[in-house]
PyMOL Python script that loads the backbone (N, CA, C, O; Angstrom):
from pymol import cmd

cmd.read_pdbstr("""\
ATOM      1  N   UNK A   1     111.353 100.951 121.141  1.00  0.00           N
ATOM      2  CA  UNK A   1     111.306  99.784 120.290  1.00  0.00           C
ATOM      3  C   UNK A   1     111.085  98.541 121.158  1.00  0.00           C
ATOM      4  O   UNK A   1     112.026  98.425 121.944  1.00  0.00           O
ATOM      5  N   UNK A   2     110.351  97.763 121.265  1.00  0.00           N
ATOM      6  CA  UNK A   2     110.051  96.208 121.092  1.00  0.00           C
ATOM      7  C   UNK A   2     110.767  95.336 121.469  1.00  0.00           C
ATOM      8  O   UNK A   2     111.330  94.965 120.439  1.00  0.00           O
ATOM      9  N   UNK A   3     111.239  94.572 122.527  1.00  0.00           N
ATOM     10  CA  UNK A   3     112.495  93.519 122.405  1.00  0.00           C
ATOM     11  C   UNK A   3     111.634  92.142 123.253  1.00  0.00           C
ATOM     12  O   UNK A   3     110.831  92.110 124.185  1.00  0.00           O
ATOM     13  N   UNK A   4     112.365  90.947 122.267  1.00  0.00           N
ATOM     14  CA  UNK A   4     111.591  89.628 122.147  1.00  0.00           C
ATOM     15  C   UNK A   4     112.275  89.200 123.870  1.00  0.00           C
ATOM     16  O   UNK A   4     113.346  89.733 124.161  1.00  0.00           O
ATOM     17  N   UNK A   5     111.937  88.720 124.402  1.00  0.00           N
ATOM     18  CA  UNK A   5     112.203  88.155 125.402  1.00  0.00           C
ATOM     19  C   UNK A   5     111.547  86.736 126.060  1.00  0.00           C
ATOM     20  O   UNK A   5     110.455  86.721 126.628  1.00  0.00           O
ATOM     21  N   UNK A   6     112.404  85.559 125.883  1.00  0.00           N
ATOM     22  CA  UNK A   6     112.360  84.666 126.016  1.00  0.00           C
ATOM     23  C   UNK A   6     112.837  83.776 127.810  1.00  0.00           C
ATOM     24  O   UNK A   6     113.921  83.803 128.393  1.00  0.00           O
ATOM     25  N   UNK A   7     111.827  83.245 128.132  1.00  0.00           N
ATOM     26  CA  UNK A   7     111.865  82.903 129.469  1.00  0.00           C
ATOM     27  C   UNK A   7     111.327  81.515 129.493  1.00  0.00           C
ATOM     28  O   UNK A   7     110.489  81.156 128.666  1.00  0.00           O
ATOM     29  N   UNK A   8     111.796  80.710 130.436  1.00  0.00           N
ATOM     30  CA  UNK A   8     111.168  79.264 130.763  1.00  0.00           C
ATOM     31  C   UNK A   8     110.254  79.340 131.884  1.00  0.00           C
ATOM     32  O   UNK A   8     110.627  80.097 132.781  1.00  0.00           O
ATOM     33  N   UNK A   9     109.367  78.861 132.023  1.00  0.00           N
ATOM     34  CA  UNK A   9     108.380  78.800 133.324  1.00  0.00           C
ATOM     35  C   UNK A   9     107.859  77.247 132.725  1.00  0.00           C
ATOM     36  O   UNK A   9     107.966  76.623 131.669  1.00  0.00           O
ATOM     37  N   UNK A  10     106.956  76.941 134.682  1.00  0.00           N
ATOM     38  CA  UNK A  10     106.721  75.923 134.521  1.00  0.00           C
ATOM     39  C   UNK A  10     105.060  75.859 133.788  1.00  0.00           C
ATOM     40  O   UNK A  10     104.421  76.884 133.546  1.00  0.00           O
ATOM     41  N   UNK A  11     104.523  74.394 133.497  1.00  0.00           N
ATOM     42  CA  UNK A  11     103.661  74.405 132.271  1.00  0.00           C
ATOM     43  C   UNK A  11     102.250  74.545 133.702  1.00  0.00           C
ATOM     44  O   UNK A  11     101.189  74.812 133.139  1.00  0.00           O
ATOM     45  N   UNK A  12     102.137  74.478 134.602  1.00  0.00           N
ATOM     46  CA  UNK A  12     100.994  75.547 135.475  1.00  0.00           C
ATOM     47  C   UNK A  12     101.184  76.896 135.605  1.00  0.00           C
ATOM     48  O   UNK A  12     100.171  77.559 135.827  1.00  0.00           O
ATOM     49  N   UNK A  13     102.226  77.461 135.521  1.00  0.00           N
ATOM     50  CA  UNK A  13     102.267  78.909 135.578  1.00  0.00           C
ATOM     51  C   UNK A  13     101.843  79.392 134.577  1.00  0.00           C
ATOM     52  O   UNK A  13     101.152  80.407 134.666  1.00  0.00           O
ATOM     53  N   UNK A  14     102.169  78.722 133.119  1.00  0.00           N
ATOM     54  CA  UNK A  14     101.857  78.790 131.900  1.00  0.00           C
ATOM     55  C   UNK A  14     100.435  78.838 131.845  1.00  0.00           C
ATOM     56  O   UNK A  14      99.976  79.956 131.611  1.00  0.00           O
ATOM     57  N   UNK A  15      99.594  77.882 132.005  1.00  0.00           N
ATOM     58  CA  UNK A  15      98.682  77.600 131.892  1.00  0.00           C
ATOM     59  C   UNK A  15      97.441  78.789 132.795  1.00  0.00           C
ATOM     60  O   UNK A  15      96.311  79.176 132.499  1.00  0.00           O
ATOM     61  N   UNK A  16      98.376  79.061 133.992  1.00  0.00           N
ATOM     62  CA  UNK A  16      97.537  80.301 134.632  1.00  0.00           C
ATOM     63  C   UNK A  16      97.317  81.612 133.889  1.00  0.00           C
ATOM     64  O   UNK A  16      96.270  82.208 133.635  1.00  0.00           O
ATOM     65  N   UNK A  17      98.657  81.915 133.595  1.00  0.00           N
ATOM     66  CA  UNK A  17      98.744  82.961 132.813  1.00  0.00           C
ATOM     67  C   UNK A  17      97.960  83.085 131.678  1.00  0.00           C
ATOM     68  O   UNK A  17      97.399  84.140 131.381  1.00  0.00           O
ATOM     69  N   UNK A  18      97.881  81.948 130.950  1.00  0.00           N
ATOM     70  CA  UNK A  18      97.131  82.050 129.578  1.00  0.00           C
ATOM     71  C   UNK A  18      95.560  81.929 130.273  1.00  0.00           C
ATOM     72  O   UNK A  18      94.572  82.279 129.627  1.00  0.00           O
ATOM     73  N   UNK A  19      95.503  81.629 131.048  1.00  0.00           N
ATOM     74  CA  UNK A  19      93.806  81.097 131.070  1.00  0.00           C
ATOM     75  C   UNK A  19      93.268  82.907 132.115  1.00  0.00           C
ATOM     76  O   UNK A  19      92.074  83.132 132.312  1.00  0.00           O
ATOM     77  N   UNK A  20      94.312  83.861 132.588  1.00  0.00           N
ATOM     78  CA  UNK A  20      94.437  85.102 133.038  1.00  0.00           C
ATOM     79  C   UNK A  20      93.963  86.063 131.911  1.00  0.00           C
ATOM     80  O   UNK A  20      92.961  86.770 131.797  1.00  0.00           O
ATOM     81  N   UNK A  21      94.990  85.846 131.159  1.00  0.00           N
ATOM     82  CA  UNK A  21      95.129  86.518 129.886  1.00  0.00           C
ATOM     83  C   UNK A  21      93.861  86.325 128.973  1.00  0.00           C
ATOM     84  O   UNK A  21      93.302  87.246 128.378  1.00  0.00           O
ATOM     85  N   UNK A  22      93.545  85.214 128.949  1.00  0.00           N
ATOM     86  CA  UNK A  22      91.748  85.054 128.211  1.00  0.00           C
ATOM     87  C   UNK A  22      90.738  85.543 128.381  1.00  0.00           C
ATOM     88  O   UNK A  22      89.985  86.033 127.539  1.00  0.00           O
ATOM     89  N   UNK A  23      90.544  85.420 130.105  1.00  0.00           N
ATOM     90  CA  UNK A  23      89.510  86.318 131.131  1.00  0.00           C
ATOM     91  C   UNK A  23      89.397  87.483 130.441  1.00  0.00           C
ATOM     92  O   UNK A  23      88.305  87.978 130.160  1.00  0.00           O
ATOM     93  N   UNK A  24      90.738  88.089 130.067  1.00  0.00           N
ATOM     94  CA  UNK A  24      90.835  89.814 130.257  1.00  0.00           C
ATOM     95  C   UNK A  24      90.547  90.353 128.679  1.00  0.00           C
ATOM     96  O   UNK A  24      90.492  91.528 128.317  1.00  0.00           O
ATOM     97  N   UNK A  25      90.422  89.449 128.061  1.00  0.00           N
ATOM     98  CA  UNK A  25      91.262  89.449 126.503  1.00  0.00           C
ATOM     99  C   UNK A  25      92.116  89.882 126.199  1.00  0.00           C
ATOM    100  O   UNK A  25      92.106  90.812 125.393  1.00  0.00           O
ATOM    101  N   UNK A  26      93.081  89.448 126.655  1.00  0.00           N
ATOM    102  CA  UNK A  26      94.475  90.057 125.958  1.00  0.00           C
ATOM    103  C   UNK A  26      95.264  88.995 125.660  1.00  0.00           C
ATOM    104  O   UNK A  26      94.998  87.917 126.193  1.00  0.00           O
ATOM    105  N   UNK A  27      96.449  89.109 124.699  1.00  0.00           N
ATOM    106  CA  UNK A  27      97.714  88.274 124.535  1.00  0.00           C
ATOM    107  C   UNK A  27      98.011  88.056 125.809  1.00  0.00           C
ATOM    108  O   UNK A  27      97.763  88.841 126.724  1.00  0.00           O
ATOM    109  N   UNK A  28      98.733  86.621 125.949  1.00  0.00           N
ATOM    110  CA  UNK A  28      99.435  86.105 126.596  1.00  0.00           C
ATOM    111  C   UNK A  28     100.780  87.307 127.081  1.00  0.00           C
ATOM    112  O   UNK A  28     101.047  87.609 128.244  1.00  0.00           O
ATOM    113  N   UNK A  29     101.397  87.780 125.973  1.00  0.00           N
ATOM    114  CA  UNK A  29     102.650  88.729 126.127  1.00  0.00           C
ATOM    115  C   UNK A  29     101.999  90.095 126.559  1.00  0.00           C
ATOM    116  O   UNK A  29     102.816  90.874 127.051  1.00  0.00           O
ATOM    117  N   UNK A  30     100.677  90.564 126.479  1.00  0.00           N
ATOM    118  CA  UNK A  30     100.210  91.604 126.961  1.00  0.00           C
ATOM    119  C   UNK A  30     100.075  91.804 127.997  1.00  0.00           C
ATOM    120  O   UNK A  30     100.197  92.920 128.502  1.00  0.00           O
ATOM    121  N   UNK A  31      99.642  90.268 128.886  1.00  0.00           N
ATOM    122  CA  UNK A  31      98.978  90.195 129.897  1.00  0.00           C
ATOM    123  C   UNK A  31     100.207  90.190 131.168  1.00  0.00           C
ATOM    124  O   UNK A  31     100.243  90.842 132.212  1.00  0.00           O
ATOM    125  N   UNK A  32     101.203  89.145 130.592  1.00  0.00           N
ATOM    126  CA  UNK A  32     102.216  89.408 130.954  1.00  0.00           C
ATOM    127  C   UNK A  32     102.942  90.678 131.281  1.00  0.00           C
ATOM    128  O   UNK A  32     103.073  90.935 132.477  1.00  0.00           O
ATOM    129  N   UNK A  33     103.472  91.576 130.329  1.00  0.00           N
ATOM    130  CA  UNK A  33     103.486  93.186 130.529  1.00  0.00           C
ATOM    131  C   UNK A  33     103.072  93.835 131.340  1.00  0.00           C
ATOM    132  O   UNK A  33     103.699  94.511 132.156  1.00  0.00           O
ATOM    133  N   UNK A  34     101.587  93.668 131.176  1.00  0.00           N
ATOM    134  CA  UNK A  34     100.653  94.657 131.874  1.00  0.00           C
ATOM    135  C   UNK A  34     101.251  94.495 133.340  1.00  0.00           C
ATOM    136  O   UNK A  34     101.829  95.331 134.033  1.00  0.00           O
ATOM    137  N   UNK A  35     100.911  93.051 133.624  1.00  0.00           N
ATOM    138  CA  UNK A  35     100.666  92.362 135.258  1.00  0.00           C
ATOM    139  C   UNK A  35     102.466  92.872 135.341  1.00  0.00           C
ATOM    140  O   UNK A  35     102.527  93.296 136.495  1.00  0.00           O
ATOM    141  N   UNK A  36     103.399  92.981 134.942  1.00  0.00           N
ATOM    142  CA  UNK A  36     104.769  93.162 135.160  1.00  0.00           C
ATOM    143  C   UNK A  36     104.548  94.439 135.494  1.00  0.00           C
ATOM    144  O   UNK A  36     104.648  94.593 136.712  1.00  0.00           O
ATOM    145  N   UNK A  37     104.242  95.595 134.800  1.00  0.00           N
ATOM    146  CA  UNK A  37     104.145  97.004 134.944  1.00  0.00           C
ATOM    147  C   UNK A  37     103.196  97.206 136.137  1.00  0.00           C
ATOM    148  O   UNK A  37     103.798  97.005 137.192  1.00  0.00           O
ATOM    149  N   UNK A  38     102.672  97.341 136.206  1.00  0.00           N
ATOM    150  CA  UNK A  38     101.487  96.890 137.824  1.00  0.00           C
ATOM    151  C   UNK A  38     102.154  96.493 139.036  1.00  0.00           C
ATOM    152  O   UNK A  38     101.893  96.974 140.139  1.00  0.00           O
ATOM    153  N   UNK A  39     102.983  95.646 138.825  1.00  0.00           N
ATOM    154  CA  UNK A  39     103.707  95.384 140.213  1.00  0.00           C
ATOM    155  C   UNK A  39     105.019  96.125 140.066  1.00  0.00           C
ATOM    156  O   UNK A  39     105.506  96.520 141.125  1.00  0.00           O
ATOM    157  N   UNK A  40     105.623  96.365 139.053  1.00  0.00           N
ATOM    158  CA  UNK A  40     106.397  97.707 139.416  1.00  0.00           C
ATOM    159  C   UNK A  40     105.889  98.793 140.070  1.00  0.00           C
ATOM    160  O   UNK A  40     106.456  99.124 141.111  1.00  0.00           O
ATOM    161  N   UNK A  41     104.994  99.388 139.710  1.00  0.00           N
ATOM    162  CA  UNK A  41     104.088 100.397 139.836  1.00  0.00           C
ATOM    163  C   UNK A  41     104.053 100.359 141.248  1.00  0.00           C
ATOM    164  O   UNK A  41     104.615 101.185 141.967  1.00  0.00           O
ATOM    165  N   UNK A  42     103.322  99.298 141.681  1.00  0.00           N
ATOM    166  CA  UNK A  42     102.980  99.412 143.502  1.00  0.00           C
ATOM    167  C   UNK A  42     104.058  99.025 144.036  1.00  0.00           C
ATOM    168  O   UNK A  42     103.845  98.932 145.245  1.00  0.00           O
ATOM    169  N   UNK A  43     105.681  98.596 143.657  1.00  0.00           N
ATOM    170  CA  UNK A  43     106.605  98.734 144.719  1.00  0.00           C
ATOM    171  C   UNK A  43     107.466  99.699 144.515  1.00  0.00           C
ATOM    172  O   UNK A  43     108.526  99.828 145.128  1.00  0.00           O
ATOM    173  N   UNK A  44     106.970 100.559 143.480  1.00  0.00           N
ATOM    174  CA  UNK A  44     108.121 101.635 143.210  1.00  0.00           C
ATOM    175  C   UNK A  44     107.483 102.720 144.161  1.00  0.00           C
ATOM    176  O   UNK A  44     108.228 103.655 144.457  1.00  0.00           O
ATOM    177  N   UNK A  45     106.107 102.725 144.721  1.00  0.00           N
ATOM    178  CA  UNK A  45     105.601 104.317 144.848  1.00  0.00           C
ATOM    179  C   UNK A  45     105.154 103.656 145.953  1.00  0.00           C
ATOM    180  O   UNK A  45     104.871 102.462 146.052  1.00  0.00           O
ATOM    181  N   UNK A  46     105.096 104.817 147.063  1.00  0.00           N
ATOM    182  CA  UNK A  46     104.451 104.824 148.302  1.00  0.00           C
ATOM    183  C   UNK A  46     103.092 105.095 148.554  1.00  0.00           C
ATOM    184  O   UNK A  46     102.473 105.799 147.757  1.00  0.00           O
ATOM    185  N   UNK A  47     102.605 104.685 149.440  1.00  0.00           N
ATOM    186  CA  UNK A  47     101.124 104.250 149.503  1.00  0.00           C
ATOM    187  C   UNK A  47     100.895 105.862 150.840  1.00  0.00           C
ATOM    188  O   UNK A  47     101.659 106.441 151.611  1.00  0.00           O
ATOM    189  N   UNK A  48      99.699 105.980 150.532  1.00  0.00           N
ATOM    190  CA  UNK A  48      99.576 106.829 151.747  1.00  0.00           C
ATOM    191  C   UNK A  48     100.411 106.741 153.176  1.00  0.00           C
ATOM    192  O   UNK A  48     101.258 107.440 153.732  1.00  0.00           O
ATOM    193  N   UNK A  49      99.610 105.319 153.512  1.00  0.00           N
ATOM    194  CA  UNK A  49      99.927 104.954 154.863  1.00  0.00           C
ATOM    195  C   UNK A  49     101.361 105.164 155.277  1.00  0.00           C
ATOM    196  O   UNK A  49     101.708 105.527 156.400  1.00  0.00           O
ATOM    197  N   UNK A  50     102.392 104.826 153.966  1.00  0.00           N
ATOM    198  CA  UNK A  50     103.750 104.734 154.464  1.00  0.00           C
ATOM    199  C   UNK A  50     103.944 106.493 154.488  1.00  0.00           C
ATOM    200  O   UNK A  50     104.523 107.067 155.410  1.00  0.00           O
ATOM    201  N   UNK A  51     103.453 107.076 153.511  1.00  0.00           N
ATOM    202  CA  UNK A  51     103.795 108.738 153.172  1.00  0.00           C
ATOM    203  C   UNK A  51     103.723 109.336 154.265  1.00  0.00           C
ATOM    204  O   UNK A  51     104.588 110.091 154.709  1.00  0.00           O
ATOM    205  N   UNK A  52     102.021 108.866 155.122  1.00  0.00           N
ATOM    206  CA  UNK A  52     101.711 109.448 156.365  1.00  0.00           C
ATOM    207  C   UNK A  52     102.846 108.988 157.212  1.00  0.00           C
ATOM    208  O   UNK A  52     103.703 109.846 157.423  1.00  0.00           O
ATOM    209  N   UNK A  53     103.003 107.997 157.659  1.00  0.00           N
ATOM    210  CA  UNK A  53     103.971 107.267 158.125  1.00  0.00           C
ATOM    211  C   UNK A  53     105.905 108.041 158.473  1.00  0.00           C
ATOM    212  O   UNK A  53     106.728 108.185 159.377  1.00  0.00           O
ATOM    213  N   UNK A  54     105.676 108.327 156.892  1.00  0.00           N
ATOM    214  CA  UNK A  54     107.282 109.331 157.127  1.00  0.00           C
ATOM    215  C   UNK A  54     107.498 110.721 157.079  1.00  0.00           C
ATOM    216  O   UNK A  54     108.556 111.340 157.187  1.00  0.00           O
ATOM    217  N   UNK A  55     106.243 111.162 156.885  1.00  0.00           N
ATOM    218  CA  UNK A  55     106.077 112.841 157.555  1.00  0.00           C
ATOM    219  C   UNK A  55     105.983 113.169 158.567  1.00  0.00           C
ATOM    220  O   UNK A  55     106.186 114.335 158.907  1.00  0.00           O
ATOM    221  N   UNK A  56     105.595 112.097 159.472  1.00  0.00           N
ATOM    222  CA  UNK A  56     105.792 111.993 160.942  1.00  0.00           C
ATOM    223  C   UNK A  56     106.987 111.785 161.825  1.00  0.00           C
ATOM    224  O   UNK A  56     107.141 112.039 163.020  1.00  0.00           O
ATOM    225  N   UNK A  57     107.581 111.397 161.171  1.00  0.00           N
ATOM    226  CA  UNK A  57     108.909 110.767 161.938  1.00  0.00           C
ATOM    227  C   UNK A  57     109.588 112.063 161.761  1.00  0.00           C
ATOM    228  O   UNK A  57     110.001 112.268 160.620  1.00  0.00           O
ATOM    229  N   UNK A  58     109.809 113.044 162.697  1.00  0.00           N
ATOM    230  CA  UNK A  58     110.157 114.173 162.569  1.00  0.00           C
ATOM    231  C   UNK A  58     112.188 113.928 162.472  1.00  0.00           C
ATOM    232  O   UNK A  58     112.928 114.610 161.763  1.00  0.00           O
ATOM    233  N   UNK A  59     112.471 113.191 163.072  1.00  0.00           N
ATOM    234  CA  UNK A  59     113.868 112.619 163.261  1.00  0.00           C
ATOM    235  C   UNK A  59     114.060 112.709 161.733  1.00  0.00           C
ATOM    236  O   UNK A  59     114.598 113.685 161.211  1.00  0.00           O
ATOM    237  N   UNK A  60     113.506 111.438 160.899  1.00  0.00           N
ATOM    238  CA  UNK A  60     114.098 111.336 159.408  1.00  0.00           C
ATOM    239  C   UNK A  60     114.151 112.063 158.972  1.00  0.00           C
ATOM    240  O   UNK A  60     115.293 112.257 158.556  1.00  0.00           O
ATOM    241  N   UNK A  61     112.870 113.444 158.511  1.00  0.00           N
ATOM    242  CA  UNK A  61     112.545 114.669 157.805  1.00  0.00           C
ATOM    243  C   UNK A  61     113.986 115.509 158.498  1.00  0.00           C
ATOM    244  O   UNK A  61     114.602 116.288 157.772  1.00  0.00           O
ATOM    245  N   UNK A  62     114.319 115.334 159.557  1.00  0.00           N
ATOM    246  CA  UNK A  62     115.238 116.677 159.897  1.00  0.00           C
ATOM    247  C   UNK A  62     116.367 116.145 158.849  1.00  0.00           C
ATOM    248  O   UNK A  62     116.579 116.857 157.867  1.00  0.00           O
ATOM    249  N   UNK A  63     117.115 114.917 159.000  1.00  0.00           N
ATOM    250  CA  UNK A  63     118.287 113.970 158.609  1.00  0.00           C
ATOM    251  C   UNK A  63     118.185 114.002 157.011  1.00  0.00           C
ATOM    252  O   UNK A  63     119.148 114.208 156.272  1.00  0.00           O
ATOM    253  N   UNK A  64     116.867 113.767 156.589  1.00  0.00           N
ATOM    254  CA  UNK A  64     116.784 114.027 154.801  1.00  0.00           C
ATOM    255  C   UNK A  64     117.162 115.519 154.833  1.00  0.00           C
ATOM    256  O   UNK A  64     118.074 115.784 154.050  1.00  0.00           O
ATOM    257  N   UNK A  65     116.564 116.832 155.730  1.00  0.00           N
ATOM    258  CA  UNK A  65     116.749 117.625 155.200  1.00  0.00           C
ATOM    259  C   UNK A  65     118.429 118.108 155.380  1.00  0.00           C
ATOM    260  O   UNK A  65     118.862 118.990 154.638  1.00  0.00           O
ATOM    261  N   UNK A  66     119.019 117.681 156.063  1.00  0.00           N
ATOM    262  CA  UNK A  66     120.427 117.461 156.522  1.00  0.00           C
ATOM    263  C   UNK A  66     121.761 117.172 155.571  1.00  0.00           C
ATOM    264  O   UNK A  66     122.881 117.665 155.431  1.00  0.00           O
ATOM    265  N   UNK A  67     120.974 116.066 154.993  1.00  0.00           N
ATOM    266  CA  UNK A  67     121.512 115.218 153.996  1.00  0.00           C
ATOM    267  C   UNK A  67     121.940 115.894 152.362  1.00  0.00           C
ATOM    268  O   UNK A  67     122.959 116.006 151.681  1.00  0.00           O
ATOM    269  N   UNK A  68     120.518 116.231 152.253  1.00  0.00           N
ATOM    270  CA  UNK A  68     120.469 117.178 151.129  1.00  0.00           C
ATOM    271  C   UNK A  68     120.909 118.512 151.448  1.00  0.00           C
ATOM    272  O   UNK A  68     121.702 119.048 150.674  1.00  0.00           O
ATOM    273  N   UNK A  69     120.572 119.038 152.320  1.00  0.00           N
ATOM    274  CA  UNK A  69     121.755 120.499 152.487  1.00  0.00           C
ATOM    275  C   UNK A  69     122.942 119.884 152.363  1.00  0.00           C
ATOM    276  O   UNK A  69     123.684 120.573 151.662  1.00  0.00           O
ATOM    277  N   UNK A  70     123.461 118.876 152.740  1.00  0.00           N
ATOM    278  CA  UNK A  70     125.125 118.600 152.595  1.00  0.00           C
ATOM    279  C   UNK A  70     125.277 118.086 151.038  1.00  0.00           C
ATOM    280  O   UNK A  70     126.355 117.907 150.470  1.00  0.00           O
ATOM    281  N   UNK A  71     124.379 117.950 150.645  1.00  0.00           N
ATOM    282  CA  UNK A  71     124.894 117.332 149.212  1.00  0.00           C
ATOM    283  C   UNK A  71     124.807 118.492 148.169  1.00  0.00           C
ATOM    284  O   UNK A  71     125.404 118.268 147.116  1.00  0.00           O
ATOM    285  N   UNK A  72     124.191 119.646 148.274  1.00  0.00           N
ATOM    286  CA  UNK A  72     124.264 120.923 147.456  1.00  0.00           C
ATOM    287  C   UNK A  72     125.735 121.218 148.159  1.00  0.00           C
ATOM    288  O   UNK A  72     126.763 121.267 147.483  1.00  0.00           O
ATOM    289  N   UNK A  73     125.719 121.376 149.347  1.00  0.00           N
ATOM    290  CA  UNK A  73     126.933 122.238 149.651  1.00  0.00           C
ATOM    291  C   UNK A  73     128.232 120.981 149.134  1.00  0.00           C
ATOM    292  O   UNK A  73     129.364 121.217 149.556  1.00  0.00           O
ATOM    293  N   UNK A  74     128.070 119.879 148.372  1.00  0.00           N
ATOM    294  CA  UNK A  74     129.260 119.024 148.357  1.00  0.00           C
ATOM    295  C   UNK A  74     129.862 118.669 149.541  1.00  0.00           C
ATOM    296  O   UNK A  74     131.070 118.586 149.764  1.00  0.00           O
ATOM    297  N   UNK A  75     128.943 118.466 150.285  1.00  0.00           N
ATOM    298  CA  UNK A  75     130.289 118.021 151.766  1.00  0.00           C
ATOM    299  C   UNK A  75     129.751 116.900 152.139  1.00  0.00           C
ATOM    300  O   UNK A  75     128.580 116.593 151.915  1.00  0.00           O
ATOM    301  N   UNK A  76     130.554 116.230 152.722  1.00  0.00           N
ATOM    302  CA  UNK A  76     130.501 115.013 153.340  1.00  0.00           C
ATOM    303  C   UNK A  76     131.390 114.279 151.744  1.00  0.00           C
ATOM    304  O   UNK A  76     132.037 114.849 150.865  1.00  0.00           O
ATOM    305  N   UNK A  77     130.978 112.624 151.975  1.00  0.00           N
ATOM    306  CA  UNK A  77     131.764 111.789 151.176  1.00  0.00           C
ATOM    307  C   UNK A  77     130.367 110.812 150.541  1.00  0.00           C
ATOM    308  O   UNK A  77     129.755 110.115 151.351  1.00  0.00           O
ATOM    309  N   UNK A  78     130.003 110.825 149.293  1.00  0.00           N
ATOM    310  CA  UNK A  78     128.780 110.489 148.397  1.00  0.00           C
ATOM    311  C   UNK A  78     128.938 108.607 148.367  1.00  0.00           C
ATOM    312  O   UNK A  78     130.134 108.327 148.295  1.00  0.00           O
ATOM    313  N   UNK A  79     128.336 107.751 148.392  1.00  0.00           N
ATOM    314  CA  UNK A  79     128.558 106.534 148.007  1.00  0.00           C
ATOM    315  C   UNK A  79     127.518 106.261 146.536  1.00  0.00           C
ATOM    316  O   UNK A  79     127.535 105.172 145.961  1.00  0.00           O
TER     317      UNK A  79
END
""", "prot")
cmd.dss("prot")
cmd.show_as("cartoon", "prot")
cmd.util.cbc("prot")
cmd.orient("prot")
């Protein structure tokens, strides 16, 4: 379901956004959304470079796999 959400910004941000939102054709509240979901999107998920990045680090991979064996077996202390 739908929920109204009300925010103050200043009247250039405003004005970007709407004149964003025109370019694309969409609502103002669409455009908004969209561009919100989008930058969730790219800081929630890892990019190659970092993926490549931590399959390498043979240290962390041992310590994740460490970690998670101790957390099936319940041991250690969880925060």
């Amino acid at each position: 379901m739908s929920k109204t959400v009300t925010m103050r910004i200043e009247n250039t941000l405003y004005e970007k956004l709407k004149e964003h939102a025109k370019s694309e054709n969409r609502t103002l509240s669409n455009f908004i959304e969209t561009a919100t979901l989008k930058y969730i999107e790219q800081i929630e998920l890892v990019d190659e470079y970092e993926m490549r990045e931590i399959l390498s680090n043979t240290d962390l991979l041992e310590r994740l796999k460490r970690g998670s064996s101790d957390a099936k077996n319940k041991k250690g202390r969880f925060v």
